[in-house]
C-alpha angles and dihedrals in degrees: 000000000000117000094215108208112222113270109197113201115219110190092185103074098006128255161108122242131199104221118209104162108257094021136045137187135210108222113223118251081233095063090054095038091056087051092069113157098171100131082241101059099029118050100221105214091047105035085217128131117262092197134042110270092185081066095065108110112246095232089068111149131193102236099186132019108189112177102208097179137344106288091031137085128171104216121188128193144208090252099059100262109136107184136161102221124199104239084209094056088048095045084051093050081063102052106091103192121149107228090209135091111270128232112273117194122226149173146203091296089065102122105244102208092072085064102053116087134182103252095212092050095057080065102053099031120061093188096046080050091051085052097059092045094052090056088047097060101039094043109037090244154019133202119233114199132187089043101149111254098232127120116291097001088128079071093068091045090050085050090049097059102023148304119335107226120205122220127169095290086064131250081312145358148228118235109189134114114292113146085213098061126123099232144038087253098074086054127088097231129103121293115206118208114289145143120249132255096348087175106070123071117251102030113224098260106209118030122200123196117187118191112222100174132004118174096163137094085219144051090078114184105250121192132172131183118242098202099064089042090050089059087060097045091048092054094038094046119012096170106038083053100047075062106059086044096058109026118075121224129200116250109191126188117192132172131143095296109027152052123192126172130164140161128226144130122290088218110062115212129182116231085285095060095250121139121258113174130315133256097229132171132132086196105062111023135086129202121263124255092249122135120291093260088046099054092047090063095044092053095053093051088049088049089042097053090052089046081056098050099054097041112122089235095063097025122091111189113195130160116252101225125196116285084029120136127184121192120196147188099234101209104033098038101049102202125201140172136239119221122272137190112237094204093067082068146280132319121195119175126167128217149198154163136239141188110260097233096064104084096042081048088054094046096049089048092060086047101056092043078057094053080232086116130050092190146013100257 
C-alpha cells in the first residue's frame, strides 16, 4: 500500500506543501501543473498528455489555492488552467514505490528449492505464475522443470516470460560439443562464470539454457550472484572496485563473419550509482590503458572479483537434467560450466536471450488483473 505523505494546502500566498514534520516543501507550480487530469489535457484510456509539457513557461505561478474538502483543492495558474486536483492522487504521484520485488543478495546458502518451478503449471496457474516471477526478480534466476525436450521449445518458454531477442547466433542456439564452433561454448571444457555477449549494446538481458539431452556426469550448471560478491569486493577493495565501476574495458568478439567491440564498465549501476549487476568475462575483455599503478589495482579487483565468483561460499553447482531450464538475469547471475567427457555421452542444451523488461511486464500485468496495481511502474 502506498504510504501518502501530508500534503498541507495554503491559500495566502498559494500554494501546496509537502509536510514532513520538521521539514516542509513547497512543491513547484511546475510539478502540479504537469499533473494536469482535466479530460481535455489527460487522455483517459492512455494516461498519456495530451499537451507538451516541455512548452509550459518556466515562470509558471500558482494564483489561487482553494481547499474545498478535505481531499480537494482548486488550483489556478498564470497560464489560464483552473483545475480541482485531488490532494490523494498528488500525494501518490509522490510516492515513488516500486511495486515490484526487490533484489535480494544471496549466496551459496540460498536454499535452491525456492527457485525450482513446474513449467506446465506457470501456464495454467496465473498465481503460481506470479510466484515464479516474483523469485525471478528478487534472486537473479529460477529453474523451470518438466519443459518438453523438443526443438524450440525454449521459444515458447522465451514468449511465456517475455520477448525473445536475436543476436548473430539466431533466435536460439545449439551448445554441444563441435570442435568448429565460434565460441567456448560449443566445446566440452570448463567454462568459468561470465555474462554473455558483453560486446555487444545493448547486452541480452535474461538468458535461458534447456537442457535436451545430458548423458554425462559433468558439465554441472554453475551460477553465482554479483551483487553479493560485489559487497565483498567494495569493502575489501574500495578502491580497486570504484574502479571497475567507473573505468570502461573493451570486450571484443571475433569469429569468421563478425566483429563486435564495444566499451563499457565491468561493474553495471543503475542512474543512482548502485550496482546492478557486472559485465564479466576473461574471454573477451582487455585492460584498460591507465597508469601502471593503476592498472595494477585494477587488475587485482578484477582478480579479486573472479577469486570471489568461484568461491564455494557464493557458488551453487547443480545438473542441468533433461527437461531443465534455467532463466537468468545476464548481468546480475553470472553462470559457468563445469568440464564434461564426451565420451560418457552426448549434451544438448538450447539457449536464448530476452529483453529485460519482459518478466517485470509479465509480473505488473498480473498485478493489475488482481487491482493490486493502479499503474504499470
Amino acid at each position: 500500500m502506498s504510504n501518502r505523505r501530508a500534503l498541507i494546502v495554503h491559500e495566502q500566498p498559494p500554494s501546496i506543501v509537502i509536510d514532513e514534520g520538521v521539514d516542509s516543501q513547497e512543491i513547484s507550480p511546475l510539478w502540479l501543473r504537469e499533473r494536469t487530469r482535466a479530460p481535455d489535457q489527460l487522455e483517459s484510456m492512455t494516461q498519456q498528455r495530451l499537451f507538451d509539457s516541455h512548452a509550459i513557461d518556466a515562470a509558471l505561478a500558482l494564483e489561487s489555492a482553494t481547499q474545498v474538502d478535505e481531499h480537494h483543492v482548486v488550483l489556478a495558474f498564470s497560464d489560464g488552467h483552473c483545475e480541482t486536483y485531488d490532494l490523494r492522487v498528488l500525494a501518490d504521484e509522490l510516492d515513488d514505490t516500486s511495486h515490484f520485488p526487490c533484489a535480494e543478495p544471496w549466496d551459496a546458502s540460498l536454499n535452491q528449492d525456492r527457485l525450482r518451478f513446474d513449467w506446465p503449471r506457470t501456464l495454467d496457474d496465473p498465481a503460481y505464475f506470479q510466484a515464479s516471477l516474483d523469485a525471478y526478480l528478487r534472486y537473479g534466476y529460477i529453474i523451470l522443470q518438466g519443459v518438453p525436450t523438443d526443438p524450440e521449445q525454449i521459444l515458447q518458454v522465451g514468449s511465456h516470460f517475455g520477448y525473445v531477442k536475436e543476436t548473430n547466433f539466431g533466435r536460439y542456439f545449439e551448445v554441444y560439443s563441435r570442435p568448429t564452433g565460434n565460441d567456448l561454448a560449443y566445446r566440452s571444457v570448463a567454462l568459468g562464470p561470465h555474462t554473455d555477449n558483453p560486446y555487444r549494446s545493448p547486452v541480452p538481458g535474461i538468458q535461458l539454457l534447456h537442457c535436451l539431452v545430458n548423458e554425462t556426469t559433468g558439465g554441472l550448471s554453475t551460477l553465482a550472484d554479483s551483487l553479493k560478491v560485489l559487497e565483498q569486493l567494495r569493502a575489501e577493495n574500495p578502491e580497486g572496485y570504484a574502479l571497475l565501476k567507473r573505468i570502461p574495458v573493451r570486450f571484443r568478439f571475433i569469429d569468421a563473419g563478425t566483429e563486435l567491440v564495444t566499451h563499457r564498465t565491468m561493474i553495471q549501476t543503475n542512474d543512482d550509482g548502485h550496482p546492478t549487476g557486472v559485465h564479466y568475462s576473461p574471454r573477451l575483455d582487455a585492460l584498460p590503458l591507465l597508469s601502471d599503478a593503476q592498472t595494477r589495482l585494477f587488475h587485482q579487483a578484477r582478480q579479486r572479483l573472479g577469486e570471489l565468483l568461484t568461491d564455494p561460499s557464493y557458488e551453487v553447482r547443480f545438473p542441468l537434467d533433461a527437461g531443465d531450464l534455467m532463466m537468468f538475469d545476464n548481468s546480475r547471475v553470472l553462470h559457468g560450466r563445469t568440464s564434461y567427457n564426451t565420451d560418457e555421452g552426448h549434451r544438448h542444451v538450447q539457449g536464448c536471450y530476452l529483453d529485460t523488461d519482459g518478466p517485470r511486464e509479465r509480473f505488473a500485468s498480473l498485478m493489475k488483473q488482481q487491482g493490486l496495481m493502479g499503474k504499470v511502474a
